[in-house]
C-alpha positions in Angstrom: -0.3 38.4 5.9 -0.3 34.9 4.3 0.5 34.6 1.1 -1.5 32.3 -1.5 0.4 29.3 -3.2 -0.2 28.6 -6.5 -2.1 25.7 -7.9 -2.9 24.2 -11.1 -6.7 22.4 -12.1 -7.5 20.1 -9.7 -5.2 21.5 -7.0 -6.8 23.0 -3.7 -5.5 26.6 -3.1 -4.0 27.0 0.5 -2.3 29.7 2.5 1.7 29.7 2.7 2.0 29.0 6.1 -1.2 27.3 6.4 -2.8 25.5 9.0 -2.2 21.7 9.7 -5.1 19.3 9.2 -6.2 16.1 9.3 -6.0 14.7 6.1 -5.2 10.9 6.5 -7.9 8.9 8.4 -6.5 5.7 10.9 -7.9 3.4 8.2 -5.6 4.7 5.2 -2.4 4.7 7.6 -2.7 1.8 9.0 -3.8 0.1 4.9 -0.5 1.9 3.9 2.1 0.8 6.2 0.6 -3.0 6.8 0.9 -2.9 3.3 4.4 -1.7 3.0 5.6 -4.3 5.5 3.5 -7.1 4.1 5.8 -6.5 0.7 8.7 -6.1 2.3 8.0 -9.2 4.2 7.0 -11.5 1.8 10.2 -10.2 -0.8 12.4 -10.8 2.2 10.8 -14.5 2.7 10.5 -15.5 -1.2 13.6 -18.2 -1.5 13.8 -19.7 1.7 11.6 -23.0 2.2 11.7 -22.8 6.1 10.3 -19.5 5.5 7.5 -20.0 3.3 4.6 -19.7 5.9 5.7 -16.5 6.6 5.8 -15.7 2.7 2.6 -17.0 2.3 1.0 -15.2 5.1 2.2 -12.0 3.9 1.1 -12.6 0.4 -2.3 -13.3 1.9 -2.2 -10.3 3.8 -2.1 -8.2 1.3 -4.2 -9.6 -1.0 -6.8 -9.0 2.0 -5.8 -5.0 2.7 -6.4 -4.6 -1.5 -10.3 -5.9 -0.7 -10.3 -3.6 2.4 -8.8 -0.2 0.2 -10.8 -1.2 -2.8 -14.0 -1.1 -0.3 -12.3 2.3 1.8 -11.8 4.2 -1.8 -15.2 4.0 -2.0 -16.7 4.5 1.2 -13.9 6.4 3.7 -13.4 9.4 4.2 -12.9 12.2 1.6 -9.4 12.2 0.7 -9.5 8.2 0.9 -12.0 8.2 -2.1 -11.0 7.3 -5.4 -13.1 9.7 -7.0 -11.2 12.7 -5.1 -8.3 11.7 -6.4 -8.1 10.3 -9.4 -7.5 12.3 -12.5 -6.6 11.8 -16.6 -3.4 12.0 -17.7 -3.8 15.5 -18.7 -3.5 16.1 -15.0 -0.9 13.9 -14.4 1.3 15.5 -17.4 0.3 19.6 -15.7 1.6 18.1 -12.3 4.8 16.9 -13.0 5.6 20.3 -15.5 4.6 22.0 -12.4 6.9 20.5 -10.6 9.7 22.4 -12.8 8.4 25.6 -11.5 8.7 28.1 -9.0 5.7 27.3 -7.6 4.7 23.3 -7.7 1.0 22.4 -7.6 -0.3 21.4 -4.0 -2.7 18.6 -3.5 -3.7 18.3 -0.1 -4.4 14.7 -0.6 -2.7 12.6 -2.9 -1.4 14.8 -5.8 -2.2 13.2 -9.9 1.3 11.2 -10.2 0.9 9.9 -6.2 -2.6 8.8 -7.6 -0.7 6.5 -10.4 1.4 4.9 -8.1 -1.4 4.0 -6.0 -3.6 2.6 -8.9 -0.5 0.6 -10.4 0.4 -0.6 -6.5 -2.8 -1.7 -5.6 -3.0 -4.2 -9.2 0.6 -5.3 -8.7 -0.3 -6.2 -5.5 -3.6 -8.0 -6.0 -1.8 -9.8 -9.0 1.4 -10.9 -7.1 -0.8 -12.3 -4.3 -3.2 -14.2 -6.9 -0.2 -15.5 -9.3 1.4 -16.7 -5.9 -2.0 -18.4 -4.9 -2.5 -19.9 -8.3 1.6 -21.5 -8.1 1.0 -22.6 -4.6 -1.8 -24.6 -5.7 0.0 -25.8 -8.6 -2.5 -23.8 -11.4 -0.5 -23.6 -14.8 2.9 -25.4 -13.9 5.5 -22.8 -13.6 3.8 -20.0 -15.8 2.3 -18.6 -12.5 5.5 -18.9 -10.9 7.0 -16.7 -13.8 4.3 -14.5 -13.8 4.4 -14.0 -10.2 8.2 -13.2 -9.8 7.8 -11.1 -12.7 5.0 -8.8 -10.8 6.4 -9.3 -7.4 9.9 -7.5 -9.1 7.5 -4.5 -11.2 5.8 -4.0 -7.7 9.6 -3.5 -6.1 10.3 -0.7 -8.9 6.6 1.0 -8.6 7.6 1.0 -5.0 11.2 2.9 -5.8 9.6 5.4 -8.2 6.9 6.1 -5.1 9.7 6.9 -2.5 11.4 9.0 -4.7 8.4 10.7 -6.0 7.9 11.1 -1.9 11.2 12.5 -1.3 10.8 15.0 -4.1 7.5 16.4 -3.1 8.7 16.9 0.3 11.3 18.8 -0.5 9.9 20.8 -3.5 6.6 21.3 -1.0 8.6 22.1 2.1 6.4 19.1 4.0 7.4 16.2 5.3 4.8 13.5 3.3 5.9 10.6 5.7 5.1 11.6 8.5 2.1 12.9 7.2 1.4 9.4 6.4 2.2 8.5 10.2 0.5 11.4 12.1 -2.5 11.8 9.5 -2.0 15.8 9.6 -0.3 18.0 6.2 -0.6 21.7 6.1 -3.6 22.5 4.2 -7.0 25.0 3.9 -9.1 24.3 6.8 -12.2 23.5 4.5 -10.1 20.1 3.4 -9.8 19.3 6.8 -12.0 15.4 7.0 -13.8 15.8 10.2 -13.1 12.6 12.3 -10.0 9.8 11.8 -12.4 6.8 12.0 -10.9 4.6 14.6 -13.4 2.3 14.8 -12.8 1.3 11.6 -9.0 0.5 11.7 -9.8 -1.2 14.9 -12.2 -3.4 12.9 -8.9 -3.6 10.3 -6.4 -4.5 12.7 -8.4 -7.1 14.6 -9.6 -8.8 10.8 -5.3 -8.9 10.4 -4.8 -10.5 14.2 -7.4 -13.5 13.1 -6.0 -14.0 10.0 -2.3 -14.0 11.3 -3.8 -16.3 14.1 -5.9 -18.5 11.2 -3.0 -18.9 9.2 -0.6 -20.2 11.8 -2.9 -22.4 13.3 -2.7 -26.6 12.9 -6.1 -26.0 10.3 -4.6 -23.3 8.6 -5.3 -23.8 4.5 -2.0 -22.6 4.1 -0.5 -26.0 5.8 -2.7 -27.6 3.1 -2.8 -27.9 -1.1 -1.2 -29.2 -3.6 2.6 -27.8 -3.1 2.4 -28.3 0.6 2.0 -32.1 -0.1 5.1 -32.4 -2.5 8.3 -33.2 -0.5 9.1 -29.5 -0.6 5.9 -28.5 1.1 6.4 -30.6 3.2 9.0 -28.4 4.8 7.0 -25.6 4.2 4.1 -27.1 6.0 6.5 -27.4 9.2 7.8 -23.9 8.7 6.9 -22.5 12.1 8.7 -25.4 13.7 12.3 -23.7 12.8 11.4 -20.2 14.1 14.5 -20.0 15.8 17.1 -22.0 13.5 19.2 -20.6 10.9 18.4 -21.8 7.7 
């Protein structure tokens, strides 16, 4: 016999062992790791001039995959939506004393505190982008410049508190949440299974990010253009592509 595991308001009862599921559609998978890398990318790219292309492509990235996630939480798939998983603090605050107990709550898609993190990483995101944008074009003098290093480095601790937050659910839950995230199935009741991983969609998402990648690299690329690209240092970031291969 299986044995129930206990869940709090909000939670969705499952079996201990229970079945594995598709929870995450291709859509939300491939949103969440293009976004991951588009971060780490553009941190990785912010102080070198040869590299700027490369941080400006990223930054435009994902200020694109925040449109596409703001459209997917409301029309993907069920554990995608924003309604399904966003809660008050009241269920935020009964999660994490949960997590003190024997017998954590289990959300079969994003638990309340995994909910905050995305909330707070979609807005830093969307704001580092735009700040970024608004210096590039030389908007405000250096307050955007401020304002964006100042999001870019909140969006590096939300990121910190989410992996640890990851790590700790896996191992208080007994499941491994990443690759979860990579295979789209978590142990869950059958009834909160969604019925199809929507690949027409993500191939619709991938090939929007090979145009833009393919745009923004281009001679006509806007990002070759502007107001900081025709100062003398955007002039080398202009030519960025041209030192691919040489050490900076």
């Amino acid at each position: 016999m299986t044995n129930p595991t206990t869940t709090g308001a909000g939670a969705e009862a499952v079996s201990s062992p229970a079945p594995r599921i598709l929870v995450w559609d291709w859509p939300t998978r491939i949103f969440h790791w293009t976004l991951a890398g588009s971060f780490a990318g553009a941190w990785l790219t912010a102080e070198s001039e040869r590299l700027a292309l490369w941080h400006m492509s990223f930054g435009f990235t994902m200020l694109g995959l925040v449109a596409f996630r703001l459209f997917w939480g409301v029309a993907g798939t069920r554990h995608a939506r924003f309604r399904n998983f966003l809660t008050g603090p009241g269920a935020v605050w009964r999660y994490l004393r949960s997590l003190l107990s024997p017998r954590p709550e289990h959300h079969t898609g994003h638990n309340p505190a995994g909910a905050v993190a995305v909330v707070l990483l979609l807005l830093l995101a969307e704001g580092t982008a735009l700040t970024g944008w608004a210096y590039w074009s030389e908007f405000g003098g250096e307050f955007f410049e401020d304002v964006h290093e100042a999001m870019a480095t909140a969006m590096l601790a939300v990121v910190g508190v989410h992996v640890a937050g990851v790590i700790l659910s896996s191992l208080l839950h007994r499941e491994n949440l990443v690759g979860a995230m990579l295979s789209g199935f978590k142990r869950g009741a059958p009834e909160a299974a969604i019925p199809r991983a929507r690949p027409l969609v993500a191939l619709l998402l991938v090939a929007a990010l090979a145009a833009f990648w393919s745009y923004a690299w281009s001679p006509s690329s806007f990002l070759r253009g502007g107001p900081v690209a025709e100062s003398p240092a955007g002039a080398e970031r202009a030519d960025a592509h041209e030192g691919d291969g040489d050490d900076d």
